[in-house]
N, C-alpha and C positions, 0 to 999 in steps of 0.2 A: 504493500500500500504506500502511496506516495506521502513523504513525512507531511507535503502541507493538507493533506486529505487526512491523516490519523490528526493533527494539531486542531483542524474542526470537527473530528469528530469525540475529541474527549474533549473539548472546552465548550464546543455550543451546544451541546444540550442541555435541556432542564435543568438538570441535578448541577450543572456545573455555575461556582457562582458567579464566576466570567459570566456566565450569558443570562443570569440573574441579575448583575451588576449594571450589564448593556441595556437591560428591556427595563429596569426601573428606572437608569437614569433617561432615558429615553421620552418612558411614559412622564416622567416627572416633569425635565425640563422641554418638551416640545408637545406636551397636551396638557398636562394639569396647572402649570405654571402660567403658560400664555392663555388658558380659558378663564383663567380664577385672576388674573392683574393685568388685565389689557383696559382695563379700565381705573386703574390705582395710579394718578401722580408723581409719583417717586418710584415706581418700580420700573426697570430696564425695558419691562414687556407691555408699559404702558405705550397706546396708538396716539400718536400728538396730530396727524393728520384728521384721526377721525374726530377726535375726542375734547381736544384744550381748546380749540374757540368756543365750543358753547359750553364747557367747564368754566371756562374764565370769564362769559357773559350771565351766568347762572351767579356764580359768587359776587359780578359787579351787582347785579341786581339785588340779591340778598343785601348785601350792606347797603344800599339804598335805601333798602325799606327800610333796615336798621336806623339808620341816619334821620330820614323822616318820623318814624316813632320816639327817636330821641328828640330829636327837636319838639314835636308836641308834645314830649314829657318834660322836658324844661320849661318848655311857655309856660303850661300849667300848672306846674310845682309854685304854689306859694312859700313866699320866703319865711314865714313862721315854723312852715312845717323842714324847710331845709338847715334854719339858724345854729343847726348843729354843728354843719359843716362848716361856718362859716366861723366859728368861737375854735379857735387853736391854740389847743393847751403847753405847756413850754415844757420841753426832754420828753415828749413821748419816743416811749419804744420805738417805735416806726415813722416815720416821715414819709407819702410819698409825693414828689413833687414831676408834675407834669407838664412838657417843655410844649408851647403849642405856638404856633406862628401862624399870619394865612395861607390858605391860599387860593391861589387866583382860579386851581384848576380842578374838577372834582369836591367844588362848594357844595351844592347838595348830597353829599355824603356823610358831612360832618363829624367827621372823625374824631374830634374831641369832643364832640357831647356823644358818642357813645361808649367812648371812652371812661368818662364821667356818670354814664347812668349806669357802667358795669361795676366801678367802682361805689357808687352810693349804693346797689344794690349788696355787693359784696361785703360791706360796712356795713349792712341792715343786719347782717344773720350775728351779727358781733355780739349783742345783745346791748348792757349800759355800758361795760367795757369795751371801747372803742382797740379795735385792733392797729388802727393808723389815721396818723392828722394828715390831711390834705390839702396839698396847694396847686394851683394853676399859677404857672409862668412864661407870660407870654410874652415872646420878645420880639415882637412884631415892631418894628424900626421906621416903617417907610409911614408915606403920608395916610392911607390907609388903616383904618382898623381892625383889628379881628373880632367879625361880630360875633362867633361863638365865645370865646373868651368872657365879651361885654354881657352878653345873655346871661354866663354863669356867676357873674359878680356880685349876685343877691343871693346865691347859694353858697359859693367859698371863695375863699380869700384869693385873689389873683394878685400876684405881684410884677410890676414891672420897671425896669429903667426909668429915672427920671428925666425929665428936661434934658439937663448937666449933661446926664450922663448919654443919653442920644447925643446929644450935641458932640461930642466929645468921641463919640462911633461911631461918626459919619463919612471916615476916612474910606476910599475905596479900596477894598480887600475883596480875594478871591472867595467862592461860595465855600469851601471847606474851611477857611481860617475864620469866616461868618457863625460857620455852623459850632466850632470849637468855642470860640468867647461866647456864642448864648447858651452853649451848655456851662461855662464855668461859671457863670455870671449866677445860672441856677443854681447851680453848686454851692458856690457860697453865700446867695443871698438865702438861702432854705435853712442854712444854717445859722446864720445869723440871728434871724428871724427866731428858730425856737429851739435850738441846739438840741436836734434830738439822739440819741442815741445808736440809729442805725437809720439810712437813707433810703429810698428806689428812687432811681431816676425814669421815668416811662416817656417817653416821646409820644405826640398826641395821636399817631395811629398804631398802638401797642393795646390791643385789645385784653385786658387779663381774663384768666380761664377760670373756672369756677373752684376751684381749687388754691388762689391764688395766694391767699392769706395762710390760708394751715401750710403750705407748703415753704414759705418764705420764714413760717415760725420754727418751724424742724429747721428748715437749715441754720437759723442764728442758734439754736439750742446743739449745734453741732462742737467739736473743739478746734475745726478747723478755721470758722470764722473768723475766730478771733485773730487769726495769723495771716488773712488776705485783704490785699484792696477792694477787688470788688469779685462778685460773684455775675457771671453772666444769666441773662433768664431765660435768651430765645439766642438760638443760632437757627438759620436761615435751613429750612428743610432738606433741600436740594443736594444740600453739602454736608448731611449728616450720615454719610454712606460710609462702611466699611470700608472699601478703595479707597483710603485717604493716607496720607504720609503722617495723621497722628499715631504715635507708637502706641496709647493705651486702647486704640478702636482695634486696633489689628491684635492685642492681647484679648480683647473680649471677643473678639469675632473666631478666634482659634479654640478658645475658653468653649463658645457657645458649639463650635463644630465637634468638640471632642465628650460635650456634656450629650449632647445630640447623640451621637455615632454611639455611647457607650449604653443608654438606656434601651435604644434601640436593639443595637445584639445584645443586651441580658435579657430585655422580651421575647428577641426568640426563642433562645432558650424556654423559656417556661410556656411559651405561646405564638408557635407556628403554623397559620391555616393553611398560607402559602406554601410551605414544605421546601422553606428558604434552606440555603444548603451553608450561611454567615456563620461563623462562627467568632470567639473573644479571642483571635488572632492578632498578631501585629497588621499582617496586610487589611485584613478586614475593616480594623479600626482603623487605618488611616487611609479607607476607600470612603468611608461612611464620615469620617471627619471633613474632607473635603467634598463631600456629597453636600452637609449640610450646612457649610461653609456657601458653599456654590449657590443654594437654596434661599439663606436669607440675602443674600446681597443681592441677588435679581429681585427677590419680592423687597426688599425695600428696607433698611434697618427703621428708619421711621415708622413705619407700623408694626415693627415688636416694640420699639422704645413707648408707643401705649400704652401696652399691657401696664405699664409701670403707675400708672395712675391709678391704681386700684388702691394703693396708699403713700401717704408722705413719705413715712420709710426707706421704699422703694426708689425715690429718685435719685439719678447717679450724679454724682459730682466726680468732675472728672477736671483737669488742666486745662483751660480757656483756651479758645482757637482765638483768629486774630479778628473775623469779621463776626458780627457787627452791634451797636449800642442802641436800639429799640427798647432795650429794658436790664436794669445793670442794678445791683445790692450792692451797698457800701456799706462792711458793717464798724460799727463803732463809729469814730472819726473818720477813716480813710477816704471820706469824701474833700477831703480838705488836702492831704497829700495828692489826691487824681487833677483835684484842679491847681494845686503849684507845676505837677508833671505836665500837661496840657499848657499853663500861660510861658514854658518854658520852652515851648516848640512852634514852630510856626508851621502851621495847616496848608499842602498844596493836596491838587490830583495825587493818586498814590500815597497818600500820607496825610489821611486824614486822621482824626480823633479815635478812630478806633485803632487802627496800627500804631499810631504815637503811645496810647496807652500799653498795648501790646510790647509793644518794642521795649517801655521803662522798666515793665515788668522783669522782661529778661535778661537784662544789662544793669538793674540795681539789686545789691545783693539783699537780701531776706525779703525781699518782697517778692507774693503769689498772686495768681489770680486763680477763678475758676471757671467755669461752668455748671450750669445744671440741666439736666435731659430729663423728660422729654421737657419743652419748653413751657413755659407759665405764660409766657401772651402768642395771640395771632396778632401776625404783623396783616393791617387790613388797610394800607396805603398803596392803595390801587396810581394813586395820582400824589408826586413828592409837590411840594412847596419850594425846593430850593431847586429842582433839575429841571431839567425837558422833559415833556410827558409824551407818550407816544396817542397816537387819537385813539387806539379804543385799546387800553391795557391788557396784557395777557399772562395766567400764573407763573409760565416757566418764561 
């Protein structure tokens, strides 16, 4: 018999787990994979020809309707029944101060008053103990005002720039050296103001998730807060994948193929309907390591980092990537250290606020940062205030 005619006829049959191995990676990754995430955002086997314009006209709409329910929930919120918000008590726990500017494009959406009604909602379940004082800071510069800002001025405290001090910013600077001095300006006028304890900074289209209070209280009850400048809230979906040159993604992603591969062959052991032929071998386990390795990176790490929502507990903190500042924890003081690092750099293209902070990070010795997954806000700014906007925004 000819040796390549005996080499298929002991490897591809049944029993063999060569041909076991072939027909379920097979069925896995070319029918169950691409029937089950061709319509999932973040997975490999998502269809963007069929699927993301009316994905990304579905989510423009939704926040639409957001926006307009928020606005007629402000109109008609009496200031008696808000005056809560608006009385801020000095060293709370929590601080959070929200950075909001206009703008010219994407007005009917109003992203800071739904920002503002998640957050009053989210302060309602607190009960008399207020989980966090809130401010609005709007640093809206030009001739123009920001009417959402002005709407919420009977519910909480908005602080801004004086006269002086417009006067005195009115030098022409690039939009990213812009965007740095009105975050430090919040920085340290929030402080000032009621020196609290621990900071969030939220940019006004940083939606929080309904979780967002217990989750930020576990992490300051952590021992590691105590030892960084800020903790990140949201890193950008798209680039929360496995594939990535962070060393501790590609230790969890090896972690989760070999936790995978090894429950798997102990069940067959105890329970094989298939009359799988896997056994608790070396090859075997590192077939099934990289089987499920291979598995979640096409479906998507973003949709196992959900599961994690089940409790506070659960959420990972792991070392801060570089992009980007939607939502940032400062605990203790170290809002006051971020904005001396920021007025000590000058903001171009390529080097904005988020890389300058990044960069101090890892060039000053004892200081950390973090991150935390899955994230605590949706970024819902379909349309920026400081960039070009394209006419009809798209997710990816």
């Amino acid at each position: 018999m000819p040796r390549w005619r005996a080499f298929f006829s002991q490897h591809l049959r049944w029993s063999s787990p060569v041909s076991q191995a072939l027909v379920l990676s097979v069925i896995t990754f070319c029918v169950i994979l691409p029937l089950s995430c061709h319509q999932l955002l973040y997975s490999y086997f998502f269809i963007k020809s069929m699927y993301l314009d009316s994905m990304s006209e579905e989510v423009l709409q939704e926040s639409l309707q957001r926006g307009q329910d928020a606005l007629r929930f402000w109109q008609s919120t009496s200031t008696a029944a808000a005056s809560r918000f608006r009385d801020i008590a000095q060293q709370p726990d929590l601080l959070v101060t929200v950075v909001t500017a206009r703008r010219n494009e994407g007005q009917d959406f109003h992203y800071l008053l739904q920002v503002m009604q998640r957050l009053s909602r989210l302060l309602g379940r607190c009960g008399d103990l207020k989980c966090a004082e809130v401010l609005v800071c709007d640093v809206e510069s030009g001739t123009q005002e920001n009417p959402d800002a002005v709407l919420l001025e009977n519910q909480f405290q908005v602080i801004r720039r004086s006269p002086e001090e417009q006067q005195r910013d009115r030098e022409r600077i690039n939009t990213f050296e812009r965007e740095k001095r009105d975050y430090v300006f919040c920085l340290r006028k929030g402080w000032d103001l009621v020196k609290p304890r621990n900071m969030v900074v939220l940019e006004d289209d940083a939606l929080p998730k309904e979780d967002f209070f217990t989750v930020i209280q576990e992490l300051l009850s952590r021992r590691f807060a105590l030892q960084t400048l800020y903790i990140k809230l949201y890193h950008p979906e798209r680039l929360q994948r496995y594939w990535n040159p962070e060393p501790y993604r590609i230790l969890e992603w090896v972690g989760l193929g070999l936790v995978g591969a090894s429950a798997l062959l102990l069940t067959v052991l105890y329970w094989n309907p298939c009359c799988f032929s896997f056994t608790l071998s070396a090859g075997h386990l590192l077939f099934f390591t990289l089987y499920f390795m291979a598995a979640a990176e096409l479906l998507g790490r973003h949709y196992l980092l959900e599961v994690r929502r089940l409790s506070p507990q659960l959420y990972a903190v792991s070392p801060a990537t570089e992009c980007c500042t939607p939502a940032m924890l400062f605990p203790g003081n170290s809002s006051l250290r971020a904005a001396e690092y920021l007025d000590a750099s000058h903001c171009v293209k390529g080097n904005a606020k988020d890389t300058v902070l990044y960069h101090k990070v890892r060039t000053t010795p004892g200081e950390r940062s973090h991150s935390v997954e899955p994230n605590l806000i949706t970024h819902i700014g379909a349309f920026s205030s400081v960039r070009p906007n394209p006419l009809r925004p798209r997710l990816l």
